[in-house]
N, C-alpha and C positions, 0 to 999 in steps of 0.2 A: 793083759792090756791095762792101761790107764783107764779111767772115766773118772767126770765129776758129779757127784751127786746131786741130783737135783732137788732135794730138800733142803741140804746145810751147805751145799758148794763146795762138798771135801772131800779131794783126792781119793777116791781108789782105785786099789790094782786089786783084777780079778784076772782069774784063768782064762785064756782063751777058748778053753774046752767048753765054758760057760755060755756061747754065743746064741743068744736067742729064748733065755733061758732065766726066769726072776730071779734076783741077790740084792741081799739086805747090805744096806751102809754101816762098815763098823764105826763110825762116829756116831749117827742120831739113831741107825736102824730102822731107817724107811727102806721102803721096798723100791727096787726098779729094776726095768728090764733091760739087760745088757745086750748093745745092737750085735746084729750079726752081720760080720765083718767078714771076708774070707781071707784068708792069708795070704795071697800074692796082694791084696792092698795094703795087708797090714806091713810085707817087707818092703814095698814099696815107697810108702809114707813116713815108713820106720818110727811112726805113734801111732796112738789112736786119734780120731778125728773128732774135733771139738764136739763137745757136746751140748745140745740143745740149751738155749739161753732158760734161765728157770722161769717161771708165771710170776707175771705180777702179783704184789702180795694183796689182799681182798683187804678194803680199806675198815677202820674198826668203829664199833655205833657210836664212838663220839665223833669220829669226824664227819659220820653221819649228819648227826642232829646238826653240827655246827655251818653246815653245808644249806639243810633245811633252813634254819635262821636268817639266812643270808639273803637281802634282796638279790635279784637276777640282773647283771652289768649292765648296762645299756649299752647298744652295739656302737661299734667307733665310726663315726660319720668322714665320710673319704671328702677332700680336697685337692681336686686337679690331678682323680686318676691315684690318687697317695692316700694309702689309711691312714689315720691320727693315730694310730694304736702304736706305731714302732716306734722304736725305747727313744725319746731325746738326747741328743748328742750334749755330752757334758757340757755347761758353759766353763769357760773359765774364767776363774777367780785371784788371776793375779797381781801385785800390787801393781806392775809395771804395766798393766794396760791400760792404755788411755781410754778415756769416755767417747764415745762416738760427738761428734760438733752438730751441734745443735744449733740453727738459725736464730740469730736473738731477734725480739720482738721489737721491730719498728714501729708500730703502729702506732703507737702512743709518745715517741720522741718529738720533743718541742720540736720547730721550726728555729733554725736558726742560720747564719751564712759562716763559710769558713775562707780565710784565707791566707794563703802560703804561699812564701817567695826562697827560693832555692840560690845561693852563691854556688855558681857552676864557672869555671877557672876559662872556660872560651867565652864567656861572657863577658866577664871581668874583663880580661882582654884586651876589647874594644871600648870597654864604656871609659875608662879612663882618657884614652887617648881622644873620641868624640868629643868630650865634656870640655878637655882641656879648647878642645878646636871652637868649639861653641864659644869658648869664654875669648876666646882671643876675636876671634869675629863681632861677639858682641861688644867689645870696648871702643867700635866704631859708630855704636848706638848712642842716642843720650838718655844720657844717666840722668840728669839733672837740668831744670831751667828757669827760669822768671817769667811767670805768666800775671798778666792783669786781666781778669776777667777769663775770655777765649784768647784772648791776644799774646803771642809770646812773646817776650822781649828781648831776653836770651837764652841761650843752651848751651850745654854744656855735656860732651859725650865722656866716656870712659876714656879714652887717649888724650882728649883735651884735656882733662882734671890731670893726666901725669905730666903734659908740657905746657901747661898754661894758656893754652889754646880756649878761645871762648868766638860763636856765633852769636852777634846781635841782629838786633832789628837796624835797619836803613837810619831811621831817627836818632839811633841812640850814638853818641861821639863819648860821650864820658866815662864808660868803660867799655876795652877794645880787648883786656886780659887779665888773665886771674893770676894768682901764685902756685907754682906745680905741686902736687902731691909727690913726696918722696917712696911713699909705700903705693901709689899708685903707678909709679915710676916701673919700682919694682915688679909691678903686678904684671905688667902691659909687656915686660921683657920675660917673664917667665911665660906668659902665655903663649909667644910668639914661638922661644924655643918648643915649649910643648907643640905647637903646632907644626914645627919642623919637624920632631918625633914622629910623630902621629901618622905625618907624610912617608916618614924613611918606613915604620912597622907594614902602613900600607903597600909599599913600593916591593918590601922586602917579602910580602905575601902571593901580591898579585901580578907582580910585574912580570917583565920577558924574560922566562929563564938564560936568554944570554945574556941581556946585561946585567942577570944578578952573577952570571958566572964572573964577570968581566970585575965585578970587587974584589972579589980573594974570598980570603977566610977572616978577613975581622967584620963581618957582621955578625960571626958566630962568636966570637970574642966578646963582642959589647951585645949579645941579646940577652946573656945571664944578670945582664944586670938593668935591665928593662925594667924591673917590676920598683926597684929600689929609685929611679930615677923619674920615674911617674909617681909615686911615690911622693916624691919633695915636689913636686912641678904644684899635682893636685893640688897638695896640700898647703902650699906654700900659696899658691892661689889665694884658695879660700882663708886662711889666717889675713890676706890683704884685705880682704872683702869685711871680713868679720872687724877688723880695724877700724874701717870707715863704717862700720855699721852703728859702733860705738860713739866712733866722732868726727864731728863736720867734714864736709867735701869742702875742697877750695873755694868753690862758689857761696857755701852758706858762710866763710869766714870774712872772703872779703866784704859781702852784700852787706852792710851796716851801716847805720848813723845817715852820712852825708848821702853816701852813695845811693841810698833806698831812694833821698827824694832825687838825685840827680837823672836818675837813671827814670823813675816814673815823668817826673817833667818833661825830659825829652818823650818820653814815648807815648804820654797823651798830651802832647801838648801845651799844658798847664807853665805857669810860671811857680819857679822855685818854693816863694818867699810868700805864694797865694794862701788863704786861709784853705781854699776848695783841697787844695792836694795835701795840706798836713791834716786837712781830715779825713783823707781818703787813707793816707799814710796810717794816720792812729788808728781808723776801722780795720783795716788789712791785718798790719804788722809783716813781719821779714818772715813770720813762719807757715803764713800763710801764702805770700809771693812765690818763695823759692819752696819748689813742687820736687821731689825726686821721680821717675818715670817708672813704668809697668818693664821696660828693658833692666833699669836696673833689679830690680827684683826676681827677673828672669836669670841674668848675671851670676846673682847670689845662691838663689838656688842649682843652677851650672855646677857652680864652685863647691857647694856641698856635696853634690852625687860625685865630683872628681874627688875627693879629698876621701870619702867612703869606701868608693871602689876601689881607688888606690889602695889606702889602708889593706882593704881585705886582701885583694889580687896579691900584696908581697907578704903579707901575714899567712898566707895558706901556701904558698911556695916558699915558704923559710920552714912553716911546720912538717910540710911535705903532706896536707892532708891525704886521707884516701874518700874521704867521706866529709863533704864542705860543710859546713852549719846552715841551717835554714830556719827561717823566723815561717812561727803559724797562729793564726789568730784564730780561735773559733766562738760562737758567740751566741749562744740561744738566749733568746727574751724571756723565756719562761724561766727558768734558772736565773736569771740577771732577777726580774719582778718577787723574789722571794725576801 
């Protein structure tokens, strides 16, 4: 039979006649007793059977002392039923891992306000077409008039400045009309079709789907080019606007000279030629008489939000945005005071 020696761990074969009976190791030549096995186990297993694991080896006096030297662990303190003692799961250390997010510190951020306006394409939309309608409605307003003191004398609206159209006071016979504006002319016909537009986009939205059946198919034809046509409307507008911004309305052209006193005579009363009304005339003057109105500058501003939005609305569907441009302002005082 096989055994292994239990001193050096080395194979040997002994007699089986040997069984229960001490043999020395031919490797180191320790002694051991070979078990006793009987033979119907040993043809059975057809080896011998493992042999006893060997003794631990007896530790040597320096690992002694080194042992003695050694303060004594302190025991590992359990949390939540878990010892602290099992091994830490590796972290890892790779480049590709992000940092965990960390809340950044408010506390200490100035005070400030922020503000953002987004171009969104169903906005735009509508505000063209509105603005345009606004400005056409408001050419019914007046723009312009001769006041003395609280008293008006005359007025003058946005339509009237394009056909010469003028409202006086009862008193006054000396002027009944002014000279038309040609770009106010213009202005007053662009608004108008805009306000047509503006009708048909609403009709073509909201109205009874039979009578939009009842058109055909060219509203689908002329909607590609909705944005190109508001477009010039708006803008075409406000380049009017900004025209007379620059230079006189028909009222401040004709209002001069003669006219100033004729038209003050009649409407206090006064004679022509009196000392009281050419001083009233020199105190005044024409730039202080003829007043332009809160309408008109409501007008003006109209014409710039049509002219804006316009713009954008056909510049973002010719670019095809997917993502419109948005203006943000943000603004802390603390930062600003440095």
């Amino acid at each position: 039979m096989k055994l292994v020696c239990p001193h050096c761990s080395a194979v040997v074969e002994v007699a089986d006649s040997l069984a229960g009976q001490t043999s020395k190791c031919h490797a180191c030549g320790g002694p051991f007793t070979v078990p006793n096995v009987s033979p119907d186990v040993l043809n059975v297993l057809g080896s011998s059977p493992p042999p006893p694991p060997p003794p631990p080896t007896p530790p040597s006096p320096s690992d002694l002392a080194r042992v003695d030297q050694e303060p004594p662990k302190a025991s590992a303190a359990s949390e939540g039923g878990r010892s602290t003692d099992a091994p830490e799961s590796p972290q890892s250390t790779s480049s590709t891992t992000e940092p965990d997010w960390v809340m950044p510190d408010v506390t200490h951020r100035p005070a400030g306000w922020r503000f953002q306006m987004r171009c969104k394409p169903e906005v735009l939309y509508w505000v063209t077409p509105a603005a345009v309608t606004l400005l056409f409605f408001l050419s019914f307003f007046t723009w312009e008039g001769i006041y003395f003191g609280q008293e008006a004398l005359a007025e003058q609206s946005g339509m009237g400045m394009a056909f010469g159209s003028l409202s006086v006071a009862p008193s006054i016979k000396g002027m009944e009309r002014t000279s038309s504006g040609p770009m106010l002319l213009l202005y007053f016909l662009q608004s108008f079709v805009g306000f047509l537009a503006a009708a048909g986009l609403l009709f073509l939205r909201f109205g009874p789907a039979d009578l939009r059946k009842k058109l055909g198919d060219w509203p689908d034809r002329l909607l590609p080019h909705r944005t190109l046509v508001m477009m010039i409307i708006g803008v075409g507008c406000f380049l009017m606007l900004l025209f007379h911004t620059l230079l006189p309305f028909p009222l401040e052209t004709d209002f001069r000279g003669d006219v100033v006193v004729n038209v003050l005579s009649e409407g206090t009363g006064l004679k022509a030629g009196t000392p009281e009304l050419r001083a009233k005339v020199a105190q005044l003057g024409s730039s202080q008489l003829v007043q332009r109105s809160i309408w008109w500058k409501i007008a003006w501003l109209a014409g710039l939000a049509a002219a804006g939005a316009s713009f954008l609305d056909w510049w973002g569907h010719r670019r095809h945005f997917k993502t419109w441009p948005s203006l943000e302002v943000v603004c802390h005082p603390g930062a600003a005071s440095k």
